[in-house]
N, C-alpha and C positions, 0 to 999 in steps of 0.2 A: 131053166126058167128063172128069172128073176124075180128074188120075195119083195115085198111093199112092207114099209113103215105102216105104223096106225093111223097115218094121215092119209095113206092110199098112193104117197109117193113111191118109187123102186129103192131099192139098195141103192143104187149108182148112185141116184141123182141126190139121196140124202149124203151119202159119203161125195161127192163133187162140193156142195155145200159146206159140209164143216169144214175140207181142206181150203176153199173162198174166206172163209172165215179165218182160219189158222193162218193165210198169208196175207190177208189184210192188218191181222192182228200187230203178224211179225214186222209189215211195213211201218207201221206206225208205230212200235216200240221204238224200233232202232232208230227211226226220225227224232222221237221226242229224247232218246239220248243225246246221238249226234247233236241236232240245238241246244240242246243243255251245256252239253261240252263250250260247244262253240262259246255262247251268249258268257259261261262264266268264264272265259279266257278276256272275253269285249271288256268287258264289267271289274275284270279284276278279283273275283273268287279264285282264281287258280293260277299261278306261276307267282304268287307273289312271294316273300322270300322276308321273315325275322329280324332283325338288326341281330340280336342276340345271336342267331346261324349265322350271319354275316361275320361276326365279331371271334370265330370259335376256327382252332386248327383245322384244313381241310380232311385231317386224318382222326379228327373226331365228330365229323359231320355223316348221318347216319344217309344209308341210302335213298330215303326219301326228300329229304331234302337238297343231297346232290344232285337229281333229279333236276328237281322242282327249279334249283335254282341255273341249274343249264338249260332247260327248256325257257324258263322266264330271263336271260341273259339277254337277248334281242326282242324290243317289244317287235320286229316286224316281222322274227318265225311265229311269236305269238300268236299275230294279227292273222297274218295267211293261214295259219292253221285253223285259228277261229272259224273265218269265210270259207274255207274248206269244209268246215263240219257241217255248217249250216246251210250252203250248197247241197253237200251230199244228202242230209235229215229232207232239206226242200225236193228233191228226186226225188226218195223215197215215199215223198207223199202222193204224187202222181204217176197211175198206174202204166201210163206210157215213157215213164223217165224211170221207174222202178230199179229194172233191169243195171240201166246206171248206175242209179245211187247203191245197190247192193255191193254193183262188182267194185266200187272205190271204199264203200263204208265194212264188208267184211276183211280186207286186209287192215284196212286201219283200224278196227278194233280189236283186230285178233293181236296185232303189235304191241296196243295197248296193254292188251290182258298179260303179252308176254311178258311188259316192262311191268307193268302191277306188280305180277309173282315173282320177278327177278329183285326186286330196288326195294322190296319191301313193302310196298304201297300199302294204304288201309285194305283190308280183307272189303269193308261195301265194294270199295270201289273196283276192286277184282271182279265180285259178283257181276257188278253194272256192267263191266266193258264184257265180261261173258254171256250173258243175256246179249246183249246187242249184237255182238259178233255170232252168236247160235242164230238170230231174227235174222239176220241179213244171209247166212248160207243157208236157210231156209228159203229164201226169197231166190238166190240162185240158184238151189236146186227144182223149185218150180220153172226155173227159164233154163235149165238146161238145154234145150233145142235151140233156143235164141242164143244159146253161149256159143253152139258150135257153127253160126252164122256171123260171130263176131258181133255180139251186141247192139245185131239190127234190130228194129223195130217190132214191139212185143204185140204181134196181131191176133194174138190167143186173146189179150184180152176181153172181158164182156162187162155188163151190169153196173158199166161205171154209176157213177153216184150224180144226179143232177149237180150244176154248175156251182149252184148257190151252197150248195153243201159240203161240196170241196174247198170252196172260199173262204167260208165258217172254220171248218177247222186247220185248213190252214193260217190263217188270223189266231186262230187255237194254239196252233203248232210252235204260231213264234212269239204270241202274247206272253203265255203261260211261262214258258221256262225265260223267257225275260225279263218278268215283273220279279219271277221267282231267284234269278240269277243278283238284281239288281238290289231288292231286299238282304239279298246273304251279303253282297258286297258291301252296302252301306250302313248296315244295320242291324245285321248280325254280326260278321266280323268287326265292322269298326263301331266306338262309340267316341268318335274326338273329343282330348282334351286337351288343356293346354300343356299338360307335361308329356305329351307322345313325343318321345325321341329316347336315346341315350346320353347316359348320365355320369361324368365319373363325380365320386366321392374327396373331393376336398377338403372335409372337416366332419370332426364327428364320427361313431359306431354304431352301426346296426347290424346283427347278426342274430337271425331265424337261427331257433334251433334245426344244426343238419350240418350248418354253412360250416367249411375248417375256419372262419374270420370272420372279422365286419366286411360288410359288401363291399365291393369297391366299386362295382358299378352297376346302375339299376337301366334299365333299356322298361320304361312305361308303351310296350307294342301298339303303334299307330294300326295292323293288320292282325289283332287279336284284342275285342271289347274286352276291358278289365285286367287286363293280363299285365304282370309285372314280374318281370326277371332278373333276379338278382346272380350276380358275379363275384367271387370269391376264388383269386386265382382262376384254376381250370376246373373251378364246379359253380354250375350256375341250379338256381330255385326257382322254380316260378310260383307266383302268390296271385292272392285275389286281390285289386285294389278298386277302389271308387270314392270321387273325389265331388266334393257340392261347389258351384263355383261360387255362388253367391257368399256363402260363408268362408270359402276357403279351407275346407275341413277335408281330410283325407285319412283312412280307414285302411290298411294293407290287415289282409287274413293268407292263412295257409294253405288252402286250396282254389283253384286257379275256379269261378264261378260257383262258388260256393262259400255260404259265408259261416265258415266255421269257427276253428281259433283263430284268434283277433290277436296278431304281432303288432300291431302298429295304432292309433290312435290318436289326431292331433291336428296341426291347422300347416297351410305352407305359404309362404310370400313369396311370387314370380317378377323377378323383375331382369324381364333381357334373358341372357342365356345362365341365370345364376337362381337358385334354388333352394330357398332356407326352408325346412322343416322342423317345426318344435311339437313333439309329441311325447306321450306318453306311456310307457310299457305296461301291457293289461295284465301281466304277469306276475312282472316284479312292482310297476307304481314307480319306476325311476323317472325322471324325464328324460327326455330324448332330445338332443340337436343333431340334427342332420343337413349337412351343405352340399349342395353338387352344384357342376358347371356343364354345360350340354357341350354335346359333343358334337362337332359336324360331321354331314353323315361321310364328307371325302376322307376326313380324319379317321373316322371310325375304320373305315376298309384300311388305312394303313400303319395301323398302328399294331399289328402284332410282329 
């Protein structure tokens, strides 16, 4: 005999319910990765690549970045990957394409997950491509029957969702992590100024305590707000920097978003690809000139 819930429903049909739930759940996780993915590949969050790693032996370029910078070598694997993702996330949000988008989206994240753990990758983002790739064999192991018919048509399904509601969060699906993707690309990663580029040093010393020297070349990252990387031989620093334009004042500290000790202090004149800085050391009270010349970026790739 079958026992009833307090609600008077059977066993079955409460447990048939939470699993509807668990793989609805799982569709929609692995979609709003998958479009994450994608949209921040569109946008420029992901495969973008340092001048400073540009500028460094390939035998002291850490696994992630050799990565990064192979995958972002062709914007057009990029691009197709990108639309790949967001195909596959768009599948997985309709319960008739489901089936689909699992059996394309759990290889390609389980891939991922392996390149994560192999290359080094941040630990989140291991986390992330494991989640997604667990939601999506989830998803095919609910269609195992449909697996073994070759991917026909999932006529199990039930209880779809009125039109208008699938509409909604698909507009959800691809608002969200595009508003979100387009903000990290323009606005958290970057904050333009006119010193983004690299720098060599033609006149003048500056040396953070750490450096073996004065820098010889500072790389102000166009793809990381604030960020300034200083070069001394084969060790580089990275600092905190922020620059007023209207006054032309510039401020370099010791840690990279954070304004702690204050290395640097003082005003800079741009004119062209030449770059006077007169500032002041908070430390010792000497004054500082500092001159650089930009570098162009064909230059930079072949000058080691």
């Amino acid at each position: 005999m079958t026992g009833q819930t307090p609600t008077g429903r059977d066993d079955g049909a409460a447990a048939r319910e939470e699993r509807n739930l668990l793989y609805s759940a799982c569709r929609w996780i692995a979609a709003l990765i998958l479009v994450q993915y994608g949209f921040a590949k569109l946008f420029g969050a992901q495969f973008t690549v340092l001048d400073s790693e540009l500028d460094k032996p390939m035998g002291t370029v850490s696994g992630f970045w050799l990565t990064w910078y192979y995958f972002g070598y062709s914007p057009i694997f990029g691009n197709l990957l990108a639309l790949l993702q967001i195909g596959l996330g768009l599948a997985l949000a309709f319960r008739r394409t489901a089936l689909l988008g699992a059996a394309g989206t759990a290889p390609l994240l389980g891939g991922i997950s392996v390149l994560n753990l192999s290359y080094g990758i941040a630990l989140d983002a291991l986390v992330v491509s494991l989640i997604g790739a667990g939601c999506a064999g989830y998803v095919l192991w609910r269609h195992r029957r449909e697996l073994k018919a070759v991917f026909w048509d999932d006529r199990a399904a039930s209880g779809a969702r009125p039109r208008w509601v699938r509409a909604v969060l698909v507009v959800l699906l691809l608002a969200v992590p595009a508003s979100c993707s387009y903000y990290v690309a323009n606005y958290n990663n970057r904050a333009p100024t006119a010193l983004d580029g690299t720098w060599e040093v033609t006149a003048g010393d500056f040396r953070p305590p750490g450096l073996p020297g004065p820098a010889e070349r500072a790389y102000f990252e166009h793809n990381r707000a604030h960020q300034l990387v200083l070069r001394s031989g084969w060790t580089w620093q990275t600092h905190h920097f922020e620059v007023d334009p209207a006054a032309r004042a510039i401020g370099v500290w010791r840690t990279w978003l954070r304004k702690d000790e204050q290395l640097l202090s003082g005003r800079y004149d741009l004119t062209g690809d030449r770059l006077v800085i007169t500032a002041t050391d908070p430390a010792s009270g000497r004054p500082l000139r500092w001159e650089l010349r930009r570098v162009p970026p064909g230059q930079l790739r072949r000058s080691l």
